[in-house]
Each structure stands twice: as C-alpha cells, then as structure tokens.
N, C-alpha and C positions, 0 to 999 in steps of 0.2 A: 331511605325512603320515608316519605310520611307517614306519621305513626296516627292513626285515626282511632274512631270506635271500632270494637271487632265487627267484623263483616258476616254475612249469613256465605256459607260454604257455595262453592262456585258450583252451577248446575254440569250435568253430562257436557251439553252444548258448549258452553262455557270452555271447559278441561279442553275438548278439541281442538278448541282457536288456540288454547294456552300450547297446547301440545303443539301445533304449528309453528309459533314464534318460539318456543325454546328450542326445536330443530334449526329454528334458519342462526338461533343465538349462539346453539352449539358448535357452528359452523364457522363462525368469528372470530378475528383476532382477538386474545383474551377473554373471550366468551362475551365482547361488548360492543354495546354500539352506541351513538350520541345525534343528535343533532345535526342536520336532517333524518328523521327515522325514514325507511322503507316503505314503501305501501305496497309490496305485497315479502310477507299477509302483513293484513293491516295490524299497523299499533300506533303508539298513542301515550303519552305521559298519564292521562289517568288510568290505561291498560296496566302499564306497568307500574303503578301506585296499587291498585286493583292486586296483582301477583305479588308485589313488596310484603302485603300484609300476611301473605302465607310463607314468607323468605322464598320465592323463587327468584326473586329479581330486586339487587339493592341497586341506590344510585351511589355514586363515586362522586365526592367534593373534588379530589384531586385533579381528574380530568374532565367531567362533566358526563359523566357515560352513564349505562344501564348495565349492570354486571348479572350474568345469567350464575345463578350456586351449581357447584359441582356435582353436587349430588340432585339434581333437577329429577333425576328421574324415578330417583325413589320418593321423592317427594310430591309428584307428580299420581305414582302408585296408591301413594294412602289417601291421596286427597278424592283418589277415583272408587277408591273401595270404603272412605266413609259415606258418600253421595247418594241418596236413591236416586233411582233415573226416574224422569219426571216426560210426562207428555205433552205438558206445556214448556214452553219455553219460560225464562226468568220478566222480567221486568226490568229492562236496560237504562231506564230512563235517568237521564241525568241527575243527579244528588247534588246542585251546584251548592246548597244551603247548609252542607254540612263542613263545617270548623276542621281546620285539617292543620298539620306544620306544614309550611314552605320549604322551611330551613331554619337551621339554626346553628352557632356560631361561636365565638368569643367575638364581642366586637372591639373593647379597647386592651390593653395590657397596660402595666405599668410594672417597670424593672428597674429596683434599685440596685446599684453598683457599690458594692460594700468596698473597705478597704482592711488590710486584716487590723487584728486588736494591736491594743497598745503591749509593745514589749521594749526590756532595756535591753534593745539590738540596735547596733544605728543601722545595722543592714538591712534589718526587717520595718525596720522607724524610714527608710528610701521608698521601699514598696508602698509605702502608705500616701505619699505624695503621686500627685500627676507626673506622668514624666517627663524630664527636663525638657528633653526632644519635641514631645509635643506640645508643651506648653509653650513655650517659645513658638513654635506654628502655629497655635490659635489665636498666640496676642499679636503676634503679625497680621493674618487674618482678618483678627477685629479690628484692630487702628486702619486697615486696608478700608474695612467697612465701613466703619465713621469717616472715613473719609471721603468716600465715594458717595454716604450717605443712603445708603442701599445693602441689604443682602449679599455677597460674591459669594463665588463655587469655591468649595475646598478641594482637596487631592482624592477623596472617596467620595465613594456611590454606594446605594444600597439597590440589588435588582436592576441596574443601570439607571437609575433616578441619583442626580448628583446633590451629595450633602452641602446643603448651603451654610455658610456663617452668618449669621446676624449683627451689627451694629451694637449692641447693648446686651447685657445679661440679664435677668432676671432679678430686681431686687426684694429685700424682705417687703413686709409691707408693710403701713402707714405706722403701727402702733409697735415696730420694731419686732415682732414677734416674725418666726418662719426661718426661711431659708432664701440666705441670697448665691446667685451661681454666676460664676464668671465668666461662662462660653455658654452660648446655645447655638445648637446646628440642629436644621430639621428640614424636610423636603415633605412629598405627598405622603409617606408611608413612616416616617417616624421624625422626634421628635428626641433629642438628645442634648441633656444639663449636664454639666461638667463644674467642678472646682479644683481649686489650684492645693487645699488643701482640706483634707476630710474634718467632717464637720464631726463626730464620735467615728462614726466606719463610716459615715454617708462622702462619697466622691464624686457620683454622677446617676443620672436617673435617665431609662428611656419609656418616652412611650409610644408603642406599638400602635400603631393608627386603626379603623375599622379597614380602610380600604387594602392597607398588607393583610389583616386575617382573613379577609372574605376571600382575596384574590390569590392567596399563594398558600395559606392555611397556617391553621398555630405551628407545628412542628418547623415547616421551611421558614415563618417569618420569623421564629426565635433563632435557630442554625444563620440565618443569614446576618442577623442580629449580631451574634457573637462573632462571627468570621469580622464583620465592619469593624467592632472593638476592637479584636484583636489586631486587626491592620492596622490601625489608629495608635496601640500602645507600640506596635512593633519591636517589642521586647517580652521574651518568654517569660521570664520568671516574674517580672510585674504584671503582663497580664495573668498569670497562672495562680498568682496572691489575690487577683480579684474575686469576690461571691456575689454572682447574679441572685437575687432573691426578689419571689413576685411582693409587689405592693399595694396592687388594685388591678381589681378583676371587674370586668363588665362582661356577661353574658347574655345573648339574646337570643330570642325566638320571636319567628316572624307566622302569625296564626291568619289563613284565607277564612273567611267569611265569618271574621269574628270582631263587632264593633260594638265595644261596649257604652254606654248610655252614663251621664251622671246619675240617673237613680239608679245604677246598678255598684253605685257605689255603699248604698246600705248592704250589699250582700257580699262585699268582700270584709276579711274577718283578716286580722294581723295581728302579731305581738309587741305591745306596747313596750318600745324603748327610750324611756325618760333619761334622759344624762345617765345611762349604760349598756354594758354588752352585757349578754346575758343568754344561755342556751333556753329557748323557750318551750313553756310547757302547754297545753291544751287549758290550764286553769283560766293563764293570761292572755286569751285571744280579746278579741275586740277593742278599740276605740272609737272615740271621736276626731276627728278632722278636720283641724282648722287650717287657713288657704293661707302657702305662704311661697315666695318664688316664684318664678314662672318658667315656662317648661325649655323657650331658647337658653333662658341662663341655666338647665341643667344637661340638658343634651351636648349644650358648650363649654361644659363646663371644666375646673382645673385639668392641666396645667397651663393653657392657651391663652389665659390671662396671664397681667406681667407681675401680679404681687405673687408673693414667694409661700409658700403651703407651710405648713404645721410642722412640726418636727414626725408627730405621730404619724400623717401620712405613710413615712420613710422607714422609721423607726418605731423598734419596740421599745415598752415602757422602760425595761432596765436598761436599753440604752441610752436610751434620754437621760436617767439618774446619773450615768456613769460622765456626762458632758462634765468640760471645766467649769464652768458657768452657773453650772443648775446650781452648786454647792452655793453660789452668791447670791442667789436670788430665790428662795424656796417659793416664795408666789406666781413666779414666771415659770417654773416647775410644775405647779399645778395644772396654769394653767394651758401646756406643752402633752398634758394626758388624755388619757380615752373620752374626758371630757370635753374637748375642744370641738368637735364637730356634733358633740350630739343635740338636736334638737328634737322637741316633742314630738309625739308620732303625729303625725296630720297626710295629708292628702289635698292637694289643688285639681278641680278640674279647670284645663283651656277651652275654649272656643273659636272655632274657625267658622264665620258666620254661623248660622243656626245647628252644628255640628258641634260634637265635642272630637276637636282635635286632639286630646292627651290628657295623663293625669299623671300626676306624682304622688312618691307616699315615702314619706321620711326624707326627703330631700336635705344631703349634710351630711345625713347618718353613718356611722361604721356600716351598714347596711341598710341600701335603699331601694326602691324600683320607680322604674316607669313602665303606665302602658301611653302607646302612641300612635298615631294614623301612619303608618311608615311610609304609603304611598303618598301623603300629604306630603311629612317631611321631607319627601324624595324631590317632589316636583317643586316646592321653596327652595332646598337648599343644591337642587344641580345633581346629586349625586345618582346620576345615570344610567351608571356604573353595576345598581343593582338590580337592575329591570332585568339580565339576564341572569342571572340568580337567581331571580323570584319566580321566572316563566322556566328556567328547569325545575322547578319543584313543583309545578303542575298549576302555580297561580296563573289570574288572565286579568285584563285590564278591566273588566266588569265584576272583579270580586273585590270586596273590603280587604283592606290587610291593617290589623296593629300587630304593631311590636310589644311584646313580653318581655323588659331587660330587666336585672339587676344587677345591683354595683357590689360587689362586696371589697371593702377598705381591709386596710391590714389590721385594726383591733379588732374586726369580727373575725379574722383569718388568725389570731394568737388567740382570742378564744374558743375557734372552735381546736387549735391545736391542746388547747391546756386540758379541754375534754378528751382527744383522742390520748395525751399521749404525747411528750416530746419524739417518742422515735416514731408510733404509728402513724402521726400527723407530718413527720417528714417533708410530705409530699406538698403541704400547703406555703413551704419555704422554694421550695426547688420551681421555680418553673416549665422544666419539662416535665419536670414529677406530675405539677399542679395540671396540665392540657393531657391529663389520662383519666384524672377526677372529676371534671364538667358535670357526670351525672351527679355527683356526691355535692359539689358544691349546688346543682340544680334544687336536688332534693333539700338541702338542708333551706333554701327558699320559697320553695312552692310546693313541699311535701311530696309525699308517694301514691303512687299511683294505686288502688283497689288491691292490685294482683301481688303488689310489692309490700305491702302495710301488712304486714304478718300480727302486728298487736296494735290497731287502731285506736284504741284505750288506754293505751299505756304511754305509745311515743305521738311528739308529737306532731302535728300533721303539717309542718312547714312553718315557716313566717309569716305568710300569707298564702289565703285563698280564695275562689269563688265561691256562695254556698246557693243551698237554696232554704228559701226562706219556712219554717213552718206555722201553720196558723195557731195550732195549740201548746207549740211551743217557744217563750221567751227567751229560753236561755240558747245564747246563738254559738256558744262553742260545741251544741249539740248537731247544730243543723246537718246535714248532709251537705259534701261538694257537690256543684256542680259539675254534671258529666263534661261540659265545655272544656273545667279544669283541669277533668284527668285527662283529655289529649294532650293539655299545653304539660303535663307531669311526665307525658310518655314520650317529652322531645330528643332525638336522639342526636347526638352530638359527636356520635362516631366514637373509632378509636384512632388513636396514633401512634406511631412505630415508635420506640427508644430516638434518644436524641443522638446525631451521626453528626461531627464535625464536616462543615463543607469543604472537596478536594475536587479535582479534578480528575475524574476517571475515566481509565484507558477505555477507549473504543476499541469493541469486542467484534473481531472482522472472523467468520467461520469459515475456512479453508477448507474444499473436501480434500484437493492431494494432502495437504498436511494433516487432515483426520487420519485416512489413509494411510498414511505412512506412522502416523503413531498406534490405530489398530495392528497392523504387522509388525510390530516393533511388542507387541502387548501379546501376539499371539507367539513369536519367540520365547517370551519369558515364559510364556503357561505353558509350551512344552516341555520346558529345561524343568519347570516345579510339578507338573508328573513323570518326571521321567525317561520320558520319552524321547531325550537326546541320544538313548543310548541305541534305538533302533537305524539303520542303514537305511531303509525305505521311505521313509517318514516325508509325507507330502503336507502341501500348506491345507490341499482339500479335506485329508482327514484331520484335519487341526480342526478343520472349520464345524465339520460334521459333529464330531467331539463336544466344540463349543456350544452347539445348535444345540444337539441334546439333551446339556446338563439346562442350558438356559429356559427349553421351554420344559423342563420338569422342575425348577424353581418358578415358574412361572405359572403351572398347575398348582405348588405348594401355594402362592400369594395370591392366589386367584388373581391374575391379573391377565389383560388384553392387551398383546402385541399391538393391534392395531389403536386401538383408545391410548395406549403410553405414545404413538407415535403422533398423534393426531394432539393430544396434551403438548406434546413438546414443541408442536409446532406453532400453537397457541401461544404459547406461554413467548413464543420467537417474535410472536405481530404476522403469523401467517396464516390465515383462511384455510377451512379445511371441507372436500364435500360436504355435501347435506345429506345422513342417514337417518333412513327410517329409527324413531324411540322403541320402535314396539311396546310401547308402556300401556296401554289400552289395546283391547279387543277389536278385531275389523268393526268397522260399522255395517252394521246389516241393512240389504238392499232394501230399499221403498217398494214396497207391495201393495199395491191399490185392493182394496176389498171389497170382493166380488159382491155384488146385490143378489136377491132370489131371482131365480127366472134366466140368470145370464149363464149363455150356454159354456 
C-alpha cells in the first residue's frame, strides 16, 4: 500500500464501515479481493490506502489484489479503544493534493554472466568458453539474419515472447575502447549479449527490461531468466560453472500529486561526485548544476545503443587488472576504471512546452537519478502498459505523477560492498540476494525517513534530497527535508520470497474417498500405538470419540477455533467462506430522539 504522511486516527463512524468491509474480506478467497471492488458495502482504492496505513489492508503486486491481515481483528480492537467517540462526524473530504507512492518497482536490471577464473584445467579452461553446441546455433542464426536482412526467431522464448536473433552484434566503440559481443538476442522483456570467448570472466550480459519487472516482478523475471539460460546452455555442468552477478540497478518510484518546478531545484541538496565513489557524509552535500544531456538520451540509455560499454560497467577493478591486455597498455587501464563514467555533479532541467518535463542529476555517474513526468513519458513513448499499474495504486488521470528513479552502476555497488563488508555486502553480487535490499539500496540514495534516522547527525542523510529552505540560515546541509521527501523515503518495495528454480508442478486434485480412506488407514495405526489392538470389542466409533477428545483438549491447550482453522483452510484453498459477525466493537446503541419540556 502507499505509504503517505501519518493519518489522524480513524473516528467511531469510520471503524464501522471498516469493520464492514473486513467481514465481507474475511469472507474471501485468500482474504482478497481485486478489481472490480463490490459496492456493497462500499469501498474504494483510497478506502483501502485509508486501512493500509494502519496495516489492515496491504496491496499485492503479484496479483493485483487487496489482502485483508490476519489478525484484522485485534487490530481493529486497539484502533477502537485508542479513539474517543466524537459526536460529530470526521471531515471525509477528498485530500486529492497530497503526494502519495503509486508504486514502486525495479525498473531495469542488468546481469552479468561471469565465466569461472582462469585455472591450469583444460576441463575447467571448456567451461570458460560458450558452448560448442550453441555457438554453432547462433552463428547459424545470425548468417540466417544477415541474410534475410532482418531479425528471425530463435528456439526459445521467455514468458512465451520468442527470443529473436539480430543481424549483427554489438561492437566496441569508435576509439576502440569497451566491449564487443558476438550474438545479441532480445524481444519485449529482455535483452541478451553473448561471446564466443570471455573477455576476464565477462561471457554474456542480460538486461531485464522495465516491462518484465513491472509485469511478472523481480523474483519471477530473474527465475525465468535463469530457466531461458540454462535451456540455451543445455549442458549441466557448464551452465552450473556460470555466476549470474547484478551490474546495474535502476529503481523507481512513481509519486501522485507530486510536480516539481525548476526552482525547486535550489532546494534539492546532493553529494558531490567529481571523478569518484565515495560513501557520503553530511559535510559534502550541496553543488552547483551545470546542464548537460538530455533526458531521452538517458531514459534510453545503454545498452540499446550499438557502441560496446566500459569494461567497468561488467567488471570490477581487479578484474580489469587481471585482463591480458591491461598488462600492455597501462593507459588504457586507467582509463577502463571507476573513472570512466564519472562526470561532475550537475543537474539538467527538460521542458515540455511551458512545463518542466524532467531533470537529471549526475547523468554517467556510478550513481545517478532522474525525476520525470512519468505520465508524460507514458503517453510519447506508448507504454500503456502502466496506466493499470498506476490506477491500482490509487492514481487518476487528473493527478500529476513524476517518477523518482535512480541508477546505481557497479562501482557504487563494490563500494558500498567494501564499506559493508566482502561477506555482509554479499547480497550486492547475487541478484536475488540484491531484490531483498531495494530498501537498503533506496536508503543509501534518498536517505531515511524521521522514524528510521536513529543518529541524524552522525549518518548521512542519503545522496540526495529535498529541503526546505531557511531564511536565517545559509548553511544548506543544515536545512530540514522536506515532508514531500520522506513519503518518496518511506516507498515500499515489498518483500520477495528466496529464489526457486522454475519446474513444473504437479496439480494438486483433493479426493474425499481417498482422504477417507487414508484417515481410516491413520485411525488403524493410532489404535495399534495405544494399545488398543488388544481389546475384542473395539469399534471404529470409539476410535473416533477417543480422537475427538484428545483433539479438542489440544485444542483448548492452543487456544485454537475449530471452526476459524476450518474456514483458514478453506481460504487458503480459493474458497469463500460465510460472512460472521467480528464482534470486535460494542452493539451500537439505538437513536433516541430527545424529548423537549412540555412533551407528554
């Protein structure tokens, strides 16, 4: 759910309605409901943004639903017993003007395909090659290509979208520096480099489109990821020698009723990055901004052009030293390091007639951002795709939206590890590791939010922020954020389940005679282990009675409700279950008209 300002406590009146819609929720397949909502009782996306903020009611990326919490009812208790009742009613009125999250996301990925190290194995020195089998299929392939003059389909799909081959690979670029790749395949949702022989560990690169995150999510589009490679290598122990490792990370956040202005560029504050990485401190906030790029060449930006990236993108520094090559050229070494994309800190604003369509800030850099008119870029560049994305998170065609991205490259990703930690930063190599830390990597960009900032003095408060401005005082690493900023600080990004190889699993068909027969099969053995084979009279009814017994006095030890586990389970199945009164609140007491003097 959108994570907003905190909200003033829901009134008596309020709790009621709520108490309504969590009966008809608890009623519900998995306790959830989606698009179309019900009208009766009424609800509503901002009703349930309204409940989100007290955790009664989160939204689900995975399926688009409204999920009602388990424990609604105790929850529901304390929100009734911190409340005075009020005789007036609240003030319903719409709040369209306040800044809310939509949603928020990874939008691109970038996945390098390592190859293992160099060892004197020629067995181990095979694995380090593409393999034979498929290399052969993609220069088939691409001579198919050039020939045809066009794109063709290759033998895999990813999500049934079929991998196409390209014509041509990727070459370095003009001044011979980067990387050139010998196969490209790519469709709507990714975007796959290949060489015929590793360049240090570097063998192939993918990248992960926004439209597979948005639409199937980090966990399933990296699993499906890995399933396509691994059908591609269709050899164990070569693909099992490969190390997926993230390389670039773009996260966004999509903020309604939030349009920032070019003068609002004096009051965002950043850590100045001159040709380095560097963990920044509160000392170094602020620069100046000079305009450089513009915002289509970074929204499009690598690898969708045809010149060939840095080594650094791919690689880390000791790997680039370890190249055959660097040893020959120490200048082309240099210039292969954390230095290659840094450019000074600056900031562009665009314009979309008398509007500021977008801004950049460090455009290049091991770490950069954009904000941007995302409904703008939606309706130039087609992608249509996010209008229902936007509208389940409670936005509407009459409210502003920019986007909050930033990019983090892999020199900011090996320094923030050399800070953590080769083992505690782990997680910043692994890609499923990495789509567990989104708030971590958030935080380490846009700071912490009030409630999380335990030493505001000491650490420092992101890379950038919004402030607000003071009159008496100059020194701007003092100023206060903006309240704006700490909604865009509290964006929540979800969690994801450990990574699961994609299989094929068996459909689960629930038989009652074969329940049946395996409960009487289960009340045999529990006879024979009390003992009870030994009596002559022995019926299946006092078996059962027996059973009944001990189960519902475990059942008083667990406090637990026969009927709520039965109603849970049926839930938990996709099946609907009566609607029971919560009893969680007091009857309402009947309306008494008050009597005047004189009435008899």
């Amino acid at each position: 759910m959108p994570k907003g300002q905190p909200l003033p406590p829901p009134s008596h009146r309020q709790l009621r309605h709520w108490e309504a819609v969590c009966v008809y929720l608890d009623s519900q397949p998995f306790r959830a409901v989606k698009h179309p909502l019900p009208s009766e009782p009424p609800m509503s996306v901002k009703l349930f943004k309204h409940m989100g903020c007290f955790g009664l009611v989160r939204h689900s990326n995975w399926d688009c639903t409204y999920r009602l919490h388990r424990r609604w009812r105790a929850m529901l208790k304390r929100l009734w017993d911190g409340v005075a009742d009020e005789a007036q009613p609240e003030d319903d009125t719409p709040r369209d003007e306040t800044p809310f999250i939509v949603d928020a996301n990874a939008d691109t990925i970038y996945v390098s395909l390592l190859a293992p190290d160099v060892e004197d194995d020629d067995e181990l020195d095979k694995l380090r090659l593409l393999p034979e089998h498929l290399n052969d299929l993609c220069q088939h392939l691409k001579e198919k290509a050039q020939e045809e003059d066009k794109a063709v389909p290759s033998l895999w799909s990813l999500f049934g979208c079929e991998l196409m081959m390209y014509k041509a690979g990727v070459g370095t670029k003009g001044n011979g520096k980067g990387i050139s790749w010998s196969y490209l395949f790519r469709n709507d949702y990714v975007m796959l480099l290949l060489r015929k022989a590793p360049l240090g560990r570097l063998l192939g690169s993918v990248r992960l489109s926004a439209k597979l995150l948005w639409q199937f999510g980090p966990q399933v589009a990296l699993d499906g990821v890995r399933q396509m490679v691994r059908e591609m290598w269709s050899d164990a122990q070569a693909f099992y020698a490969l190390t997926f490792r993230l390389s670039q990370l773009h996260l966004a956040v999509d903020v309604a009723n939030f349009a920032p202005s070019p003068a609002d560029l004096d009051r965002v504050l950043t850590h100045s990055k001159v040709k380095a990485v560097h963990v920044p401190s509160v000392d170094d906030e602020g620069a100046d901004f000079p305009s450089v790029g513009s915002l289509e060449d970074y929204l499009d930006d690598v690898p969708d052009d045809w010149d060939g990236l840095p080594l650094d993108f791919y690689l880390d520094h000791d790997e680039i030293a370890d190249l055959d090559d660097a040893d020959e050229d120490d200048e082309e070494e240099e210039d292969l390091g954390d230095e290659q994309h840094a450019d000074d800190e600056g900031a562009t604003v665009y314009l979309y007639g008398k509007r500021a369509s977008g801004f950049t800030f460090s455009p290049g850099s091991p770490l950069s951002a954009a904000w941007y008119n995302k409904e703008l870029e939606e309706r130039t560049s087609g992608k249509v795709w996010m209008r229902e994305i936007h509208q389940a998170g409670g936005w509407q065609p009459h409210m502003s939206l920019f986007r909050v991205e930033l990019r983090f490259m892999r020199p900011i990703m090996r320094e923030m590890q050399n800070t953590l930690g080769k083992e505690a930063g782990a997680w910043l190599d692994d890609p499923w590791q990495a789509i567990q830390h989104y708030h971590d990597f958030w935080a380490y960009g846009v700071g912490l939010p009030p409630e999380h900032d335990l030493a505001p003095d000491v650490t420092h408060r992101g890379w950038m922020r919004l402030t607000l401005p003071q009159v008496n005082d100059k020194t701007r690493g003092r100023w206060p954020t903006d309240p704006v900023w700490h909604i865009i600080q509290r964006a929540d990004f979800g969690a994801y389940t450990p990574p699961q190889a994609l299989s094929r699993s068996k459909l689960i068909v629930h038989d009652a005679v074969a329940i049946d027969a395996e409960i009487y099969g289960l009340l045999r053995l529990r006879s024979v282990l009390h003992g009870r084979h030994e009596e002559t009279t022995l019926t299946l009814s006092q078996e059962l009675r027996a059973f009944a017994n001990d189960m519902e006095d475990w059942d008083e030890v667990k406090n637990r409700d026969y009927t709520e586990e039965v109603r849970e389970k049926a839930r938990s199945l996709g099946r609907g279950v009566p609607l029971m009164p919560s009893q969680v609140f007091p009857p309402k007491k009947p309306y008494q008209r008050r009597r005047k003097l004189g009435d008899a």
